[in-house]
N, C-alpha and C positions, 0 to 999 in steps of 0.2 A: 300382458300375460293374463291367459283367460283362469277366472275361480273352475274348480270344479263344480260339479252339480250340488245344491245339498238335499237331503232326502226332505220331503214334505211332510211334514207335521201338522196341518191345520187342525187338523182333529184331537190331536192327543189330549190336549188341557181341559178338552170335555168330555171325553171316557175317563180322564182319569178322577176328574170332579165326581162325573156320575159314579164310581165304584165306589169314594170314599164320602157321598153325601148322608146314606144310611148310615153312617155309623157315628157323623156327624148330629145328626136331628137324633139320634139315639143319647146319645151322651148329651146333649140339651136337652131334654126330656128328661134322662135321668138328672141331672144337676138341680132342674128345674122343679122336680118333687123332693128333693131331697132339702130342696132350701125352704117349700112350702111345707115339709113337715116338720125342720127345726121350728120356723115362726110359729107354727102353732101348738108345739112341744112347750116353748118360752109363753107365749099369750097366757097355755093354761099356767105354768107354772107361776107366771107373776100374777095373776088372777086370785091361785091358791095364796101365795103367800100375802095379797090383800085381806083375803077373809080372813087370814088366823091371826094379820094383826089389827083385824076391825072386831072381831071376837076377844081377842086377850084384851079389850078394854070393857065386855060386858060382863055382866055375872055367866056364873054356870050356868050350862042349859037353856040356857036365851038366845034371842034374836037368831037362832038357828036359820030358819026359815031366809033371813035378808042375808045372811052368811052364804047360802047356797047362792042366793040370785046374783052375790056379788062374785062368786067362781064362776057362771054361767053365763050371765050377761053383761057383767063389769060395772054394773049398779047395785044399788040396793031394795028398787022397787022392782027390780025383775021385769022391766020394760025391751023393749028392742030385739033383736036377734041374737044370738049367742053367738060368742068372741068368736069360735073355731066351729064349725058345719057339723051338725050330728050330735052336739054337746047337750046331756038332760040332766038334769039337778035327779030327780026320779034316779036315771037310769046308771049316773056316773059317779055322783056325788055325795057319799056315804055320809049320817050322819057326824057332826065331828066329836072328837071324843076330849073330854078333861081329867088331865092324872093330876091327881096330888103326889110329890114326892119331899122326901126328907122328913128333920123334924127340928124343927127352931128356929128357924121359920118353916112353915110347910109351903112350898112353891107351887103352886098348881099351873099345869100347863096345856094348853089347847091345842088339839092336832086336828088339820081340817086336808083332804086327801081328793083325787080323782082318780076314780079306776077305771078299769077295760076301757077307755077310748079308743077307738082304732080308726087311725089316719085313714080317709078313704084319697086314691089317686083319681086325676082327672083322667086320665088316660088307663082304659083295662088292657091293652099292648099297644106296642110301638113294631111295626115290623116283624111280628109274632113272638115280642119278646115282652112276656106279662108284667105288668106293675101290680105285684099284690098290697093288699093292703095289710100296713103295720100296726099292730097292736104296742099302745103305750105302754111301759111298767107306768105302775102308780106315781104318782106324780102329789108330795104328800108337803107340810108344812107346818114348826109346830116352834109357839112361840109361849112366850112366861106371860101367865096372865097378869095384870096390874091390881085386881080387886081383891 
């Protein structure tokens, strides 16, 4: 008993790749900056929160200066390149500030902050679909001083 014919298909699996490869490399692209802008959302965050507990061990108003270098560069002599692309102690890294609060004991507390950072992407579009760049919220840390 003879088959019937069956219709020839050699091509389909590559038309049909080629329609859905943009949108494939588009969504790798995006997943791809969205995972490099968490990592360096958390870099400065744990960065911040190094400085204000290397700070809640000095006095007030001191060591500012190594305070910055250690949000910026992840030392304290301000050596190296800075943890995330674009990062300036100058331009990000607002002095930090000390409240005293209460009374009996008075607690004083150190808050040390990152502001306007703005994610830059590797890619300015994918397929004429723009990756703009994300502007941080402040990104801030604020711990009991010890002295």
């Amino acid at each position: 008993m003879d088959k019937p014919p069956r219709p020839r298909q050699g091509g389909t699996a590559i038309i049909e790749f080629a329609l859905v490869l943009p949108l494939l490399v588009l969504l790798s692209m995006v997943v791809v900056e969205l995972g490099r802008a968490m990592y360096q959302y958390n870099a400065l965050a744990k960065s911040v929160r190094d400085a204000a507990r290397y700070l809640s061990m000095q006095a007030p108003d001191t060591q500012v200066a190594q305070a910055k270098n250690l949000v910026v560069f992840g030392n304290l002599a301000g050596t190296g390149t800075p943890l995330v692309p674009g990062l300036d102690a100058a331009t990000h890294v607002p002095d930090p500030t000390w409240q005293p609060a209460g009374a009996d004991p008075v607690i004083t507390t150190v808050t040390i902050r990152v502001s306007n950072y703005v994610f830059q992407s590797m890619f300015t579009n994918v397929f004429g679909v723009p990756f703009p760049a994300m502007q941080f919220s402040d990104i801030r840390a604020t711990m009991r001083s010890h002295l």
